[in-house]
N, C-alpha and C positions, 0 to 999 in steps of 0.2 A: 552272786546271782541276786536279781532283785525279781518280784514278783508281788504285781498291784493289783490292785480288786479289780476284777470282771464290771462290763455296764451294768450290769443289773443287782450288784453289791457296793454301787456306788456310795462313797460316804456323804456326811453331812446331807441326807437327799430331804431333807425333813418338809413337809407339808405349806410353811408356810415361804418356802422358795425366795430366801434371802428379804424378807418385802422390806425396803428401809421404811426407820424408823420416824415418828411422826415430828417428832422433835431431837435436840439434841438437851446437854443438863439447862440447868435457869442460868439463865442470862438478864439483865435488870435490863429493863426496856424505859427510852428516854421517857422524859416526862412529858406529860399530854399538856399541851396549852388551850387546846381545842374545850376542855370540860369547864375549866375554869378562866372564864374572859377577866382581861384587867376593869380592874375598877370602874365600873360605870358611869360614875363621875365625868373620869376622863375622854370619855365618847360621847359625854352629852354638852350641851351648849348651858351657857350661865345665861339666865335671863338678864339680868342687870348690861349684862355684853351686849345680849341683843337689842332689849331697847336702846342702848348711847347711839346705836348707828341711827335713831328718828334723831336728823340736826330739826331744829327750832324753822319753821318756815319763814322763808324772808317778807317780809311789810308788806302787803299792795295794798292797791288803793281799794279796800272793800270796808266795808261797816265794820265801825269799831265793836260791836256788839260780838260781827264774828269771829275776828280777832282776839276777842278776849275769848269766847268757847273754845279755841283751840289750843289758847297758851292752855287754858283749865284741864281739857283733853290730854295734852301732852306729857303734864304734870300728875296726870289719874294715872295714864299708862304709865309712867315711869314707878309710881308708885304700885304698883300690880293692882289697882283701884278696878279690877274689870268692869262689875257693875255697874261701879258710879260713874265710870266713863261713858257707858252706854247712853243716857240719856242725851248727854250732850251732843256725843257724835251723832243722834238724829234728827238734831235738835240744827246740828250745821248742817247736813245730807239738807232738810227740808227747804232752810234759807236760802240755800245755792249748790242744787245738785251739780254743779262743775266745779264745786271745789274738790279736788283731789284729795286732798289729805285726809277728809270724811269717807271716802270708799279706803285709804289704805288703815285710817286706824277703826274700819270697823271691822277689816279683815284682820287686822292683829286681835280686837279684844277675843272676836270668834276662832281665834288660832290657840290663845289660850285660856279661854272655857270651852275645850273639847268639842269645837266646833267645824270640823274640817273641812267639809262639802262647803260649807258659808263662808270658812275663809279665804276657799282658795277663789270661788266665785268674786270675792269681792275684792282680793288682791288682784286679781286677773284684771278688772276693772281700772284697779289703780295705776297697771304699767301703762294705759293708754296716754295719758299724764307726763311729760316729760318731766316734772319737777319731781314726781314719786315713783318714777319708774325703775330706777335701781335701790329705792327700798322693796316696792313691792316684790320685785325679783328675789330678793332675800329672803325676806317671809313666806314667800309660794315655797322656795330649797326647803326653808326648815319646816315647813306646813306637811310636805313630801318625807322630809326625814323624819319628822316623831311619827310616821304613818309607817316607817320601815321606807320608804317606795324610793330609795337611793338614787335609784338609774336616774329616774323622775326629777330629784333632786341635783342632781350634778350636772343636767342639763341645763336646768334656770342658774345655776353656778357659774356653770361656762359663758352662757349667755351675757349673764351681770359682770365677770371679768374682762369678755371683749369693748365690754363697754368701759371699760375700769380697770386695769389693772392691778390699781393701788389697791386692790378691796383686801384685805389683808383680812377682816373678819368672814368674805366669801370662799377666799381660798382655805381658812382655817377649816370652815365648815365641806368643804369640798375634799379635803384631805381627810375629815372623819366619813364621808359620804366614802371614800375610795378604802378606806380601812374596813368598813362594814361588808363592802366588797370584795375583801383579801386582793386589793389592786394595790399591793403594798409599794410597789417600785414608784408608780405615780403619786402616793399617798407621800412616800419621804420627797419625790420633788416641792409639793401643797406645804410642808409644814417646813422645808427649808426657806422657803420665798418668804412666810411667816416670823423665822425665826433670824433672818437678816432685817427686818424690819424694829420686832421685838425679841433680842437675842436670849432674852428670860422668859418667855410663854412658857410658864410649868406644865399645860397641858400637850403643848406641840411640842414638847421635851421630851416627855412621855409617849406619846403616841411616834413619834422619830424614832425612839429608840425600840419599840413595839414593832415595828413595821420592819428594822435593823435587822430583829433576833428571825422576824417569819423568812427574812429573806437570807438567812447565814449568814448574816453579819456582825454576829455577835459582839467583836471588838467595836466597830464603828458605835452601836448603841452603848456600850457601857463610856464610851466619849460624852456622848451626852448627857449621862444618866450622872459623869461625875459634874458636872456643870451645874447638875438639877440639885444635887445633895451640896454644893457647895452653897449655892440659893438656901437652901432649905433641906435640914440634916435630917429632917424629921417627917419626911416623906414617904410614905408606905408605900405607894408605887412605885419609886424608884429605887426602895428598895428591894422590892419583889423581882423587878424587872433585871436590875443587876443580880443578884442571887440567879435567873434563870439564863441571862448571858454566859455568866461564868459556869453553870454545869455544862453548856451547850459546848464551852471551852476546855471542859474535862479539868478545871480549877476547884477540884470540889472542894476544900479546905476553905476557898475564900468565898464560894455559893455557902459553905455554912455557917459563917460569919456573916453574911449579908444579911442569913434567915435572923440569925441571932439581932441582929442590930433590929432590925423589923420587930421582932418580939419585942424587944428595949422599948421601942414607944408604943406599941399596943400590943400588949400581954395580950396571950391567945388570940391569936390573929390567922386566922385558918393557914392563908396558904404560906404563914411564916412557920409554920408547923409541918404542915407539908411540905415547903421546900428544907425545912432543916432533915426531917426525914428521910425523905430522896437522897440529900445530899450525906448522912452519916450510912445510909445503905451503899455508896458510889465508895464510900471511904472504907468501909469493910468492918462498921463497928455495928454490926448485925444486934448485939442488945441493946446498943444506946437508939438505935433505929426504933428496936421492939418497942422499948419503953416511950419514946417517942408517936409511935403509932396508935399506941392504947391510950395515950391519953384524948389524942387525935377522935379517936372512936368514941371514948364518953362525950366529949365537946360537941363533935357534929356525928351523931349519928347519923344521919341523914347523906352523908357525902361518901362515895364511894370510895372517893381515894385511901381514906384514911383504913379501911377497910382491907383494901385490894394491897397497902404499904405492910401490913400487919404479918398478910400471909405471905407477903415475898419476904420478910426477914425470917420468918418461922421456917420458909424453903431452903434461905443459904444458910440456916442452925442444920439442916435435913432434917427436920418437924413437917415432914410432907402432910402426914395425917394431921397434925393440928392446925398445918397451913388451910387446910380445906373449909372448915369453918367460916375463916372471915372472909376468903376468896369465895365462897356461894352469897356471904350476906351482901358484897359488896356486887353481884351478878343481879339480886334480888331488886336491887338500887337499880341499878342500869345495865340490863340484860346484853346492851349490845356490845359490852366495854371486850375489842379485841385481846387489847394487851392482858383483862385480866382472867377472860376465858384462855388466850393460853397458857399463864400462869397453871391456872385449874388443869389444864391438859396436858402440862409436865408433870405437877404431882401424881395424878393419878396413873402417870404410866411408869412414876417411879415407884408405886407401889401395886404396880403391877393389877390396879383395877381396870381391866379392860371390857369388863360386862359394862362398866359406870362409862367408859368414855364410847361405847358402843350406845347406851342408848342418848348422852348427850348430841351424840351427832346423828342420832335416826330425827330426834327432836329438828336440831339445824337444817336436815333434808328438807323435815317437813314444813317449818315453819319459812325456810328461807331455801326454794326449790332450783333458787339461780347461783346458789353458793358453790361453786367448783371444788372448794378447796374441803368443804364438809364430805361434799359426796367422794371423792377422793380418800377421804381419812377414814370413811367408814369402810369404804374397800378394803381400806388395808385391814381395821378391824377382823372383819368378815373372813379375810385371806387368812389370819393367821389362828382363825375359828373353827379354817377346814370348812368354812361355806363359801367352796369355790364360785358357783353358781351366781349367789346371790354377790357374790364381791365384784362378777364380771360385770353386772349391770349395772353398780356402780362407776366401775372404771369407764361404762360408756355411756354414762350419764356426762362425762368429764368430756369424750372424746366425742360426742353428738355437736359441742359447741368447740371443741378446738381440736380436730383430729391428728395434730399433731403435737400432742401433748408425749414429751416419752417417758414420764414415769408411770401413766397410766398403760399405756400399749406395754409398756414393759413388764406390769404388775399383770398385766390377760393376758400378756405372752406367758407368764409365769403359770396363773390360774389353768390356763389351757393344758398347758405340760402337765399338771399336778391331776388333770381328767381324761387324759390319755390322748387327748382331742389335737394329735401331732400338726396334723396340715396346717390348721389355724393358729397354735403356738410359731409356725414356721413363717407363717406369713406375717403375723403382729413383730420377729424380730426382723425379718427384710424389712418392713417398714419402715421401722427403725430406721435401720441400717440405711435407706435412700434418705433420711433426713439429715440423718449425722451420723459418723463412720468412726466418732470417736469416744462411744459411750462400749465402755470394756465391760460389763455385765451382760450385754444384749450379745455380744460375741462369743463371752462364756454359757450362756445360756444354751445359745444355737449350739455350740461343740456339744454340751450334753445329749442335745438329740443328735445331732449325728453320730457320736458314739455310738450313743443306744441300740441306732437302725444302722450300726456296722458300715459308716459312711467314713471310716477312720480317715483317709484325706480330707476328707472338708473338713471332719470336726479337728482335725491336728491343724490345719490353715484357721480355724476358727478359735483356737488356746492360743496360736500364735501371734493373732491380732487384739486378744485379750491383753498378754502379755509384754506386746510394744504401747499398750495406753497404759497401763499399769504393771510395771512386774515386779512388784511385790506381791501380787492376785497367789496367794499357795492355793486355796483351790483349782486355780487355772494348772499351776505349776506339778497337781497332784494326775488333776485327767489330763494332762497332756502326758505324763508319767506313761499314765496305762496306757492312752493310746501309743506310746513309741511301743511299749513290752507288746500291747497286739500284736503290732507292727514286725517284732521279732529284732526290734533295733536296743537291744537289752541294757545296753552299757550307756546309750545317752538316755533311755529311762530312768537310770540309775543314777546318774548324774542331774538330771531332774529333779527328781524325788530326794536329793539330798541339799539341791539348792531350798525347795521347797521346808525341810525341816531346819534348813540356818535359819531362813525366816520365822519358824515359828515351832521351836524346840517341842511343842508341846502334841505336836503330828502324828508321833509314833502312839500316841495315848489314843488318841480321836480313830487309828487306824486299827484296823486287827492285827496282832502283832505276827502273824505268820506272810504279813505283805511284804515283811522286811528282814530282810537276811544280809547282814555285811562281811 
């Protein structure tokens, strides 16, 4: 004979009604490229480049007087001469305000003596000019790009290439205008055009392979990146940049050989310490990480990574508690950093502080009132605090902007059950259930009330549909038990309740031992 607890001796029935968990253990989360841009360098323009494209204006028949001011002019400008250029360009403006090249190189010297509004003014002037009209076009791009104002800029780009295709120094700069953009697909066709032309441009090597990694192309960038290091072995962007292909590649042995080669020509070189880091964390050598991290930390205090790398190797030592230290210093840096406030919000649930991750996320409500996933997590908090009340307005803090959210309707389906408050528990799981007919919790849930209110058909049709999405569910496999023994159907209760204990031997402990009799 078998004999199962009554509904209202139901096991496991405890308070905080299964709520899943916030997280699962640490998981190292890929590297952010987003915090630390490459090399600035690489995304800026060389001046030397920009003036070569002023050619020498060809002879006409004007005074030799003006002719010479301009060779002098072109010669200032070349020389970054700002100043002393200045006189003379007004010196030709006055002579003969139609000569062109006096409005474009006053607009250059005012492009670079921080003079924007006057440069662009007076390159605008110059494109009237057919002899200066595709310099000036160039100078307005870059006039646009040290201003940020890219769209701006890739405009007068396009413009100057319809005119010109060959512009090989417009396209370059249009590819870095589409890179600041995250328009990386258009960005590698700009720096391919570049690099059939000049198949060694160190800089369109780099950014090609930069625009490769945003776009999952890891392989294709490290093609290039070996091209670059063949050029030049001693390239800190190319070495960075490989190092971050091959983690993207799951090659961490050779990401940390890359970092290492990067250290090789500049010792303490931030993100060669940070990518060797990263990459001895991927490889599982958790103290050569540590050691690695701490150094990281004296060098740049100031940078989060090094920080936020400290307390994930102290997490996979299980140093949860000492993880928490440099996981707050490195929050302190940069409050908004996801990957390392989750970080923070596995330790602290592996140590079981949930007053600490209850008032971090009242903080997130408050501070950030559109955050779904904060008001959600405090819910669960709240749920398993036994303040049902206050968890449910959470969960419909979640369901106000997405009513079809089902782990919140499932968490106030929960809440409601746990307040006695049956109808609206009944309605939050039909909900459910018109959404999707395959989430096996919302099924278990519902059988428990109908159990309870002696609804033994529905709730035994409701174990059963638990049971076809998941049947390994022993809780399912236990109340459907009792509902067969209500039912007076003894022998496939019994047979229930025994499948239920193959699954999880440990049954007969969790039950009171007079439910079972063989």
């Amino acid at each position: 004979m078998v004999m199962v607890p009554p509904p209202d001796e139901a096991p496991d029935s405890d308070s905080s009604g299964d709520i899943p968990p916030l997280s699962s253990g640490v998981e190292i989360e890929d590297l952010s490229d987003d915090s630390e841009y490459i090399d600035e360098s690489a995304v800026s323009c060389d001046e030397d480049e920009e003036l070569f494209c002023i050619l020498p204006t060809k002879e006409v028949k004007i005074e030799k007087s003006l002719n010479t001011l301009l060779k002098v002019v072109r010669q200032l400008i070349r020389d970054h001469e700002w100043q002393k250029a200045l006189p003379f360009i007004q010196q030709i403006i006055a002579q003969d305000p139609d000569e062109s090249s006096g409005w474009l190189y006053l607009g250059i010297v005012y492009l670079y003596t921080g003079k924007p509004t006057e440069a662009a003014e007076n390159l605008n002037r110059a494109t009237n000019y057919e002899d200066t009209q595709k310099s000036a076009l160039y100078f307005l791009a870059l006039n646009d790009y040290r201003r940020g104002r890219y769209l701006q800029a890739q405009d007068y780009l396009k413009n100057l290439i319809s005119l010109d295709s060959g512009q090989t120094r417009a396209r370059f700069l249009l590819g870095l205008c589409l890179v600041r953009l995250q328009l990386y697909s258009s960005a590698i066709y700009e720096f391919e055009e570049v690099l059939h032309v000049y198949p060694d441009h160190e800089r369109a090597l780099i950014l090609i392979s930069y625009s490769h990694i945003h776009q999952e192309r890891p392989d294709n960038a490290i093609g290039y990146l070996d091209h670059l290091l063949e050029l030049n072995e001693k390239n800190i962007s190319a070495w960075e940049l490989k190092s971050r292909a091959l983690l993207r590649l799951g090659r961490y042995a050779e990401a940390l050989s890359c970092a290492k080669r990067l250290l090789r020509y500049n010792q303490g070189n931030f993100q060669g310490m940070n990518l060797a880091c990263f990459s001895l964390l991927k490889l599982g050598r958790f103290d050569d990480s540590l050691a690695v991290s701490r150094q990281l930390t004296k060098k740049y205090p100031l940078k989060p990574s090094g920080w936020t790398q400290t307390g994930l190797a102290l997490m996979m030592m299980d140093r949860y508690q000492d993880a928490l230290e440099p996981l707050e210093k490195s929050l302190k840096i940069n409050p908004h950093d996801k990957i390392t406030q989750s970080y923070r919000i596995t330790a602290l649930r592996k140590l079981k502080r949930y007053g600490d991750l209850l008032q971090y996320y009242e903080y997130l409500t408050d501070t950030d009132p559109e955050n779904q996933n904060a008001w959600y997590n405090k819910g669960v908090l709240l749920h398993r605090a036994g303040r049902f009340k206050e968890a449910i307005d959470c969960y419909q803090k979640v369901l106000s902007k997405n009513p079809s959210e089902v782990r919140s309707l499932l968490n106030k389906g929960r809440a409601l059950q746990a307040l006695h408050q049956t109808r609206e528990a009944i309605a939050c799981y039909k909900k459910i259930i018109s959404i999707t007919q395959e989430n096996a919790d919302t099924w278990f849930f519902l059988g428990q009330i109908y159990a309870s209110l002696v609804r033994l058909s529905e709730a035994l049709a409701c174990f059963e549909q638990t049971l076809r999405i998941r049947p390994e569910h022993v809780k399912a496999l236990v109340w459907k038990a009792r509902v067969l023994d209500e039912l007076g159907m003894k022998q496939q209760a019994y047979q229930t309740l025994s499948k239920a204990r193959k699954l999880d031997p440990d049954i007969s402990t969790q039950l009171s031992s007079k439910y079972f009799h063989d």
